[in-house]
C-alpha positions as CSV (number, residue, x, y, z in Angstrom):
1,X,48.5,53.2,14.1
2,X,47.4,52.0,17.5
3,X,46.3,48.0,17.2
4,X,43.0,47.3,18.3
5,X,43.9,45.5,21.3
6,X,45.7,48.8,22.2
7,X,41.8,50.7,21.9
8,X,40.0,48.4,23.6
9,X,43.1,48.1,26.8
10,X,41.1,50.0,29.8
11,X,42.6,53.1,30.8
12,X,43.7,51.9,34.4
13,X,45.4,55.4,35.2
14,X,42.0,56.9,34.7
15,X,40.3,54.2,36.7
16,X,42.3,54.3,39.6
17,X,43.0,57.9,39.8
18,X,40.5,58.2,43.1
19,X,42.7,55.7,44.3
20,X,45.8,57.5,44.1
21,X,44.3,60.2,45.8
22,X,42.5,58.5,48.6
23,X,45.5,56.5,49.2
24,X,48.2,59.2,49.5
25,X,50.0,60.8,52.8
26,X,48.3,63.8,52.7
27,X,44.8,62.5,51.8
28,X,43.9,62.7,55.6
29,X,44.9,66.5,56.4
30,X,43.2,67.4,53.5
31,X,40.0,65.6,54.2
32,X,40.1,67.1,57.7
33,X,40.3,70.6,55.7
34,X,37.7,70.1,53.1
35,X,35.1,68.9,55.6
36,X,35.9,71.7,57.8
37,X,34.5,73.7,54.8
38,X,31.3,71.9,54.1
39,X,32.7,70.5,50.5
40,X,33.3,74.0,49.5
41,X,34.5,73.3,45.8
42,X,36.0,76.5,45.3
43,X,38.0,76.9,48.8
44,X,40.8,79.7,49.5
45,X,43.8,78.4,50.3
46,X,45.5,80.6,53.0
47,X,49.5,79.9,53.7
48,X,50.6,81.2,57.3
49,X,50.6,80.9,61.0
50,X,48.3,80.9,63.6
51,X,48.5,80.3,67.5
52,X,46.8,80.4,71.1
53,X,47.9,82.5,74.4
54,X,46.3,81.9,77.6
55,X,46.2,84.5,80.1
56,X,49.8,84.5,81.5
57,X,50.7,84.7,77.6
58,X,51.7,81.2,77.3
59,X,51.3,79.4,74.0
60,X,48.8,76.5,74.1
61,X,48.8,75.2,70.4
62,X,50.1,76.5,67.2
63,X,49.6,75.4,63.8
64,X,52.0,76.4,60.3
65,X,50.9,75.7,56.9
66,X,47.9,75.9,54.8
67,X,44.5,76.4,55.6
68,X,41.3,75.8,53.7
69,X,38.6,78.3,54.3
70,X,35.2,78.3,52.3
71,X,34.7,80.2,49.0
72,X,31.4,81.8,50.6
73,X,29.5,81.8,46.7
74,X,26.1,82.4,47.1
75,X,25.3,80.6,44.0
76,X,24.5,76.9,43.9
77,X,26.4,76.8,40.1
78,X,29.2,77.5,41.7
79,X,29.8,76.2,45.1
80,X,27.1,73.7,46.6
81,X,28.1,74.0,50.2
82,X,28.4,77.8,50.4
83,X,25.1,79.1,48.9
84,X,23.7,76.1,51.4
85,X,25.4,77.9,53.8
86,X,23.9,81.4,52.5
87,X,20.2,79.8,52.2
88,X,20.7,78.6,56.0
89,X,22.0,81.8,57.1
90,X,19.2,84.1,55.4
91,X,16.4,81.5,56.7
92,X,17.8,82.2,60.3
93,X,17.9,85.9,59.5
94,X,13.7,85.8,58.2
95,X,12.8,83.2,60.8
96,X,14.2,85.6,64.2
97,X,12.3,88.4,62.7
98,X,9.3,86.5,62.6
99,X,9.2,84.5,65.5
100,X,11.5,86.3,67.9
101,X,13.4,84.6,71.3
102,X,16.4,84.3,69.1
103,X,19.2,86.5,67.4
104,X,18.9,89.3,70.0
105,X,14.8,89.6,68.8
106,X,12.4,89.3,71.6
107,X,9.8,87.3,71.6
108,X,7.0,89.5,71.6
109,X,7.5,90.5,68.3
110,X,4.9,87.9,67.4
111,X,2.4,90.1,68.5
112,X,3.1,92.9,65.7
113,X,1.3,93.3,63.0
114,X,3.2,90.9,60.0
115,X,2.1,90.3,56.0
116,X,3.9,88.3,54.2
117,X,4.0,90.1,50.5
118,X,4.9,89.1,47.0
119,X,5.2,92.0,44.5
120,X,5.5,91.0,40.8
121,X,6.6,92.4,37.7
122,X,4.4,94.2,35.1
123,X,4.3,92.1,31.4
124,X,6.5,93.0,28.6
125,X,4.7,90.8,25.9
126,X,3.0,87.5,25.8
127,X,5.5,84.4,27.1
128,X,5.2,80.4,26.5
129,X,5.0,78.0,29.7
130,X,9.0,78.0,29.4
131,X,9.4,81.4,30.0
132,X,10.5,82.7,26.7
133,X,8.3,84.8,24.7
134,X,5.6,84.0,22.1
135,X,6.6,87.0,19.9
136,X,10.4,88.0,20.6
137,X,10.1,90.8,17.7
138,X,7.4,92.8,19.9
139,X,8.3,91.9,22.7
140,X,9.5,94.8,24.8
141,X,13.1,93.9,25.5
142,X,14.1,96.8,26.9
143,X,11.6,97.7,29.8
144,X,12.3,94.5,30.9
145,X,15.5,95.1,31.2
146,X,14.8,98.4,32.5
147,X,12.3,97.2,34.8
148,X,14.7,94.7,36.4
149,X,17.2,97.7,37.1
150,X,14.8,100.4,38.6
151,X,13.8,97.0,41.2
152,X,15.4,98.3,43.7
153,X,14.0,101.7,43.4
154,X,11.3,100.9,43.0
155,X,11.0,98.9,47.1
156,X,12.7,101.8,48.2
157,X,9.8,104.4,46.6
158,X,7.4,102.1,48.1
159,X,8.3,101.3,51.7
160,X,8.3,105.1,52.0
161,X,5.0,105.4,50.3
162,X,3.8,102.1,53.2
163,X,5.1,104.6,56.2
164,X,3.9,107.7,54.4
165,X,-0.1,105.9,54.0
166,X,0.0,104.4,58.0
167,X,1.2,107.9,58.8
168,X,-2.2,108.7,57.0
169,X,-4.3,106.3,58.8
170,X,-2.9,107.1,62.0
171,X,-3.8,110.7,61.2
172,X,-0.3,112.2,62.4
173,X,2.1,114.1,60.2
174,X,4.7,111.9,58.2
175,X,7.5,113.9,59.8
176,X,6.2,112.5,63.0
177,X,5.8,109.0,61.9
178,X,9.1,107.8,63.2
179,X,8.0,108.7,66.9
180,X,5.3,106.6,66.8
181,X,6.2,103.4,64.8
182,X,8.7,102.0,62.5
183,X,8.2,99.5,59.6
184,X,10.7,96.9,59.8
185,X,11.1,94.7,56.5
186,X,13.3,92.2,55.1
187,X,12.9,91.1,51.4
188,X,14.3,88.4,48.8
189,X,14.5,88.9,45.1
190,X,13.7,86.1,43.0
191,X,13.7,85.3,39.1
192,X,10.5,84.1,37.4
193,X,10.9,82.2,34.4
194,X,10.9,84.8,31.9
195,X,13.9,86.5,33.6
196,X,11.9,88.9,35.2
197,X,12.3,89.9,38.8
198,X,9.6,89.7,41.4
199,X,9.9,90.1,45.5
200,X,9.1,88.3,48.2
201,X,9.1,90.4,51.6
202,X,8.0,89.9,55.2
203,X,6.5,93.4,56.8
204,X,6.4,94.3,59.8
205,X,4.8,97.0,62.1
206,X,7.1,97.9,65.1
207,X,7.3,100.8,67.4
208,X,9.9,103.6,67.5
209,X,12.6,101.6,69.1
210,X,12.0,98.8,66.5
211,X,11.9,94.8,67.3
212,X,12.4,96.0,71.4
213,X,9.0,98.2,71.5
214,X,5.0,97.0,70.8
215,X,3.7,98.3,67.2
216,X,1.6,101.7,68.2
217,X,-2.4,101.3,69.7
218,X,-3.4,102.6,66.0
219,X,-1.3,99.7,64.0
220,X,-2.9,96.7,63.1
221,X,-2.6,94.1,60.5
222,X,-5.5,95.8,58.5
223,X,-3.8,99.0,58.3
224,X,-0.9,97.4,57.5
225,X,-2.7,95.7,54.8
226,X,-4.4,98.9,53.6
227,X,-1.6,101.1,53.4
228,X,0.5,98.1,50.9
229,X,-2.3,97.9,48.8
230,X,-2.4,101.6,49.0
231,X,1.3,102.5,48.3
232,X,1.5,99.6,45.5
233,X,-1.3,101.5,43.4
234,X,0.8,104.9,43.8
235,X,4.2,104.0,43.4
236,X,6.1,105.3,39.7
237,X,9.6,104.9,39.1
238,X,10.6,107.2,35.6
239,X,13.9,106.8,33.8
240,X,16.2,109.1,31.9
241,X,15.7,110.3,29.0
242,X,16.9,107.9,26.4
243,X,16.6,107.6,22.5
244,X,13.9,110.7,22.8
245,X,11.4,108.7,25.3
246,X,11.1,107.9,29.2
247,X,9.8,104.7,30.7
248,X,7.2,105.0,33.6
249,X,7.6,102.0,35.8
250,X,4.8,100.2,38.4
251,X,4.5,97.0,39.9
252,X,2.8,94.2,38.3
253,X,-0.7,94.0,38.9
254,X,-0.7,91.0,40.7
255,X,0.1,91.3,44.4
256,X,-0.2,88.8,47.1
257,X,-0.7,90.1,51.0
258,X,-0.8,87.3,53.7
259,X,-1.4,88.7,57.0
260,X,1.1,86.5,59.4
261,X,-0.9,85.3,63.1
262,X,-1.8,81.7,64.7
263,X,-5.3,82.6,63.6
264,X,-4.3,83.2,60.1
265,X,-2.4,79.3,59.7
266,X,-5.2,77.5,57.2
267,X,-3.4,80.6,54.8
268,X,-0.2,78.7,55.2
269,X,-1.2,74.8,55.1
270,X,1.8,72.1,55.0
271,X,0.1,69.1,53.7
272,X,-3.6,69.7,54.3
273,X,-3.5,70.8,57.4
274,X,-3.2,73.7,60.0
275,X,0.0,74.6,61.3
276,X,1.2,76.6,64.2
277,X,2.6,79.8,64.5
278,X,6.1,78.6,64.7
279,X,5.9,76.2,61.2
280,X,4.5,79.3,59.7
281,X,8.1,81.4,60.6
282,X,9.5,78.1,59.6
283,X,7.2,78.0,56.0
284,X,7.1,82.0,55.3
285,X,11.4,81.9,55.4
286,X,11.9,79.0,53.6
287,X,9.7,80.2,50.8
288,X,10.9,83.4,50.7
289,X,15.0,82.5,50.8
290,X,14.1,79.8,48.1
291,X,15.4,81.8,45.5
292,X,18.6,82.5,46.8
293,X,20.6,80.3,45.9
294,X,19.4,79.4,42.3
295,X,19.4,81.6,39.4
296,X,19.1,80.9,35.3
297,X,22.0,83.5,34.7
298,X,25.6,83.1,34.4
299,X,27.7,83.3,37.2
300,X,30.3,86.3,36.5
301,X,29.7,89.6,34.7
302,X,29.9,90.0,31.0
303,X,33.1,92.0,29.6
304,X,31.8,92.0,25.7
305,X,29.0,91.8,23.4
306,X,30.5,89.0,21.5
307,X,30.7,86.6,24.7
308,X,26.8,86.8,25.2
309,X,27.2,84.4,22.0
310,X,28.7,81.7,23.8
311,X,26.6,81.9,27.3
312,X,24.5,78.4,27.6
313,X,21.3,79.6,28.5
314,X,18.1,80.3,26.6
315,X,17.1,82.9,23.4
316,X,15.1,85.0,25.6
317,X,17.9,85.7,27.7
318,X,20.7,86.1,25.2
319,X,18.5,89.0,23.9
320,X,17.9,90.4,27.4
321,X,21.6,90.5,27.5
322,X,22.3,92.3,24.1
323,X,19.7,94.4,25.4
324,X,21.3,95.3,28.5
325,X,24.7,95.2,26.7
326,X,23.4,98.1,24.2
327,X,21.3,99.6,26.5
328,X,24.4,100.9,28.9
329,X,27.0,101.3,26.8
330,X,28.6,104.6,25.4
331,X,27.0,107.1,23.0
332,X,28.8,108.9,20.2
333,X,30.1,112.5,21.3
334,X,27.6,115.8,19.9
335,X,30.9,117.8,19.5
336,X,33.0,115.1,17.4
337,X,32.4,114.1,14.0
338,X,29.5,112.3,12.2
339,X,29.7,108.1,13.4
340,X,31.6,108.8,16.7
341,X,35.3,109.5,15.0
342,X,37.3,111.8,16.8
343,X,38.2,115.2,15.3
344,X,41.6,115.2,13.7
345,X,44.5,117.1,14.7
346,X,44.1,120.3,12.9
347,X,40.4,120.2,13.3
348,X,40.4,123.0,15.4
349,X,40.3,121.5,18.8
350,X,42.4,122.7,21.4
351,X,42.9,119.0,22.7
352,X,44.5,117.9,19.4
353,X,42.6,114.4,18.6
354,X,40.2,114.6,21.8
355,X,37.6,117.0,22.2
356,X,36.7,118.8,24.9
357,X,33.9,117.5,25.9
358,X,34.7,113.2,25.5
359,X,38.2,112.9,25.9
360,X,37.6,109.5,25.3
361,X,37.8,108.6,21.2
362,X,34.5,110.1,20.2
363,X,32.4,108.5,22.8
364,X,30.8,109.7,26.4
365,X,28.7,107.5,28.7
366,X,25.2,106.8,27.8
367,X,21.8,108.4,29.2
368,X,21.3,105.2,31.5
369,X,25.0,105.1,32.8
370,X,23.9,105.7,36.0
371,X,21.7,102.1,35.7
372,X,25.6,100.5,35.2
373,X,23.7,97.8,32.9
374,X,27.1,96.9,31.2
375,X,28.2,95.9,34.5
376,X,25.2,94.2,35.3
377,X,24.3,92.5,31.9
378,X,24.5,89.2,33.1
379,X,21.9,89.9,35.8
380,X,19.8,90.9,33.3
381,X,19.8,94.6,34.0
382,X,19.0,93.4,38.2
383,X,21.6,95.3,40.3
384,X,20.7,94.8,43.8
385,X,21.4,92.2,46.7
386,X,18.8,88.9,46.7
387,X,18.5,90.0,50.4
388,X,18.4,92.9,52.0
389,X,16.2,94.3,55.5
390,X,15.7,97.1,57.2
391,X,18.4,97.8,59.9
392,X,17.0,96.4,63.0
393,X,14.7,94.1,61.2
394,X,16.5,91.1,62.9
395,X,20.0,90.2,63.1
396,X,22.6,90.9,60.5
397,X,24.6,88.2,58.1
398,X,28.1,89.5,59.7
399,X,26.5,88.2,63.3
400,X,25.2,84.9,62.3
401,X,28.9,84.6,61.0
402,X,30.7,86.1,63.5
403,X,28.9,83.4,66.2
404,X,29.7,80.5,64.1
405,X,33.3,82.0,64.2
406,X,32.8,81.7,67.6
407,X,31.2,78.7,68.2
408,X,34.6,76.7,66.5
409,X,37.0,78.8,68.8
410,X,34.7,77.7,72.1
411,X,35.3,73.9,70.5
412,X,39.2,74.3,70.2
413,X,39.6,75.8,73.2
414,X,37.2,73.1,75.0
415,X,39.7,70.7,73.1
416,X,42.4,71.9,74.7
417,X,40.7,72.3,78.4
418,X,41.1,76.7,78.4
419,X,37.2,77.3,77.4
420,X,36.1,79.8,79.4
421,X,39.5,81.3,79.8
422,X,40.6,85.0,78.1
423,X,42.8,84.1,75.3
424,X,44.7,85.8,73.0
425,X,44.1,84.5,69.4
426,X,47.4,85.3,66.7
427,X,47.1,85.0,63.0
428,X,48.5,85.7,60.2
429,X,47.6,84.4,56.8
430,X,48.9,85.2,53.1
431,X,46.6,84.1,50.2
432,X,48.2,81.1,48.3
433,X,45.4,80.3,45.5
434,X,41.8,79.6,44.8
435,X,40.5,76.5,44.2
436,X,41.9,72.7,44.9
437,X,44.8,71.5,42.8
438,X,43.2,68.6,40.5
439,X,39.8,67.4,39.6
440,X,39.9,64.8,42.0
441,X,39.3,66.8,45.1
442,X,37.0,68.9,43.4
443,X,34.6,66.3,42.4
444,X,35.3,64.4,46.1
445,X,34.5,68.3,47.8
446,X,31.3,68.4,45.5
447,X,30.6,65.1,46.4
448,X,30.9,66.0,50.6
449,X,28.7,68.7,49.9
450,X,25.7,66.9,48.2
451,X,25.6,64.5,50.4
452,X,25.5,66.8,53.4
453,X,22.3,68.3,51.8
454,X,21.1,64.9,51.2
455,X,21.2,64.1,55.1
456,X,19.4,67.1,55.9
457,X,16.7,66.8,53.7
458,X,16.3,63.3,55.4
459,X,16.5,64.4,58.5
460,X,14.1,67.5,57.7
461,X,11.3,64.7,56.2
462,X,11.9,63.0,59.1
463,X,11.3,65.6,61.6
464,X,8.3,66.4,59.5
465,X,6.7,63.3,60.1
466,X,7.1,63.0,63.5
């Protein structure tokens, strides 16, 4: 038995075992690498080669080895520097849309008619401050769930219904709508607290040829106005059949329009006062990305009912889950026995102990398979993007990442005095493993990363009070 000198004897090893780390030969390479990621805690670590050719084919620089290259997790659970990275990306994506003179968007598309739109989710039952319900045995579990899925149906229904009800104001036919105008959106899901989703979107009126062309003489930000109000009273979304019923879904009632020009601003006040048009890009795509990077439920789908159990998050979401779970899974075959047991051999069918019809042990998909709400069950039922726009709302996520691609080559080849020059880039890379080797360099990567967002949130307060 240990003495207790021997318990109370600090645990140098433990102590120092930063040290170790910050003090060994490779400690500066992989620095270098895990701030060339942002602090990516989760990196992918690619084994290969990779080299330069100037014009005349000449090799300028060469590297062999490993590389670190970022995880790019949009959630902030699981890697702090890449769903910063996301956030940043989808706030450049809002902002060019709104404001224009950047990402290939001219400026003049701050003379279109622009709302900014929240669209909510109807109520499923009464729910506490916290989110969770007052009464979970009446509470309707399962159009929540429901409702979450048929989200994204649901936009889709009613940006046709928006184009379909300014075709109507316009008085032209629908089928001509598309010669005349084009509505250009780009929308963010979001969470409330009681796990239901809601939307926040930016609108916006363009002509035919989209961001490039003026919104028709007819478009306005009233009509635009009109025909959202119009199309979110209309819009139905009806599920299969299921357990001998349907379910008919809206939109919540609640519905927030803010029509987005200079003269509109005392609608979107930063600190008691006006601001300009520019803050009010700034304010509308920071608001409606905030949501993209946090989220309540667990990080990776859910293979089984029994590992709902162990999930750490609230009651009101482990029954959405076994909800969701039940909701989408199989259904015992009509042709097979009584309980789902597959006929015997002998039974009579042709397929000895498989039916005809199932094939598959007694059991064939669900009436909501098409909802995939197993695969979805730890989304709670939600199975679309967090962002998504219409096609030439703005610029796309594979740009904004393509130019930072190019924006390091321009550095390394200003580094080595070719920028400017056509190059020939070689690479080949094999993937070696996920993730850093210890806990050490994950906790010094997280560590990177907080701080980053901890200098920008300095310099952002600082920029704010100048």
């Amino acid at each position: 038995m240990s003495s207790p000198a021997a318990l109370s004897r600090p645990n140098y090893r433990a102590t120092d075992r930063f040290t170790d780390h910050l003090t060994g030969p490779g400690y500066p390479r992989w620095r270098e690498q895990m701030i060339s990621t942002g602090g990516c805690t989760h990196p992918i670590r690619l084994s290969g080669t990779w080299a330069v050719h100037d014009a005349t084919g000449t090799e300028v620089t060469s590297n062999t080895g490993h590389v670190l290259v970022p995880c790019g997790n949009r959630r902030e659970s699981v890697c702090v520097a890449c769903s910063d990275r996301y956030a940043a990306d989808a706030f450049h994506l809002l902002r060019a849309g709104l404001s224009g003179g950047t990402k290939g968007v001219p400026d003049h598309v701050t003379e279109r008619p622009r709302v900014f739109l929240t669209l909510t989710a109807p109520s499923f039952g009464p729910v506490r401050p916290d989110g969770q319900a007052r009464q979970p045995g009446t509470y309707d579990y399962a159009g929540h769930v429901l409702f979450n899925a048929s989200a994204g149906e649901l936009w889709r229904r009613f940006t046709i219904a928006v184009a379909r009800h300014l075709a109507k104001a316009a008085g032209i036919r629908v089928r001509d709508f598309a010669d005349q105008a084009r509505l250009s959106f780009a929308k963010v899901a979001e969470y409330q607290r009681r796990g239901a989703i809601h939307l926040h979107a930016v609108l916006r009126l363009d002509g035919p040829g989209g961001a490039h062309s003026p919104a028709p003489a007819w478009g306005s930000t009233d009509v635009l106005t009109d025909a959202i109000h119009a199309a979110h009273a209309q819009v139905r979304y009806t599920t299969p059949e299921f357990a001998g019923q349907v379910r008919e879904f809206a939109w919540g009632q609640q519905i927030d329009v803010r029509p987005i020009s200079a003269a509109n601003a005392s609608r979107f006040e930063d600190d008691g006062g006006q601001i300009n048009e520019d803050q009010i890009s700034s304010y509308v795509a920071k608001y409606a990305t905030k949501g993209t990077g946090k989220s309540e439920t667990p990080d990776r789908p859910i293979r089984s009912a029994a590992q709902i159990e162990h999930i750490a998050v609230n009651e009101h979401y482990k029954r959405l889950m076994r909800t969701a779970w039940n909701l989408g899974g199989p259904v015992p075959c009509p042709d097979c026995h009584p309980h789902g047991a597959h006929k015997a051999e002998g039974c009579g069918c042709e397929n000895g102990p498989y039916c005809d019809t199932c094939r598959n042990g007694g059991q064939i998909p669900g009436p909501l398979a098409e909802l995939k709400l197993r695969r979805w069950t730890h989304m709670l039922g939600f199975r679309g993007h967090f962002l998504t726009k219409s096609k030439i709302y703005s610029t796309t996520f594979g740009q904004i990442r393509d130019d930072r691609r190019q924006y390091r080559l321009d550095e390394t080849l200003t580094k080595y005095g070719i920028a400017g020059e056509p190059v020939t880039v070689v690479n080949h890379w094999d993937l070696a493993n996920v993730g850093y080797r210890t806990a050490e360099e994950r906790e010094l990567a997280n560590a990177h990363a907080e701080s980053r967002r901890a200098e920008r949130q300095r310099n952002h307060a600082t920029e704010r009070k100048d």
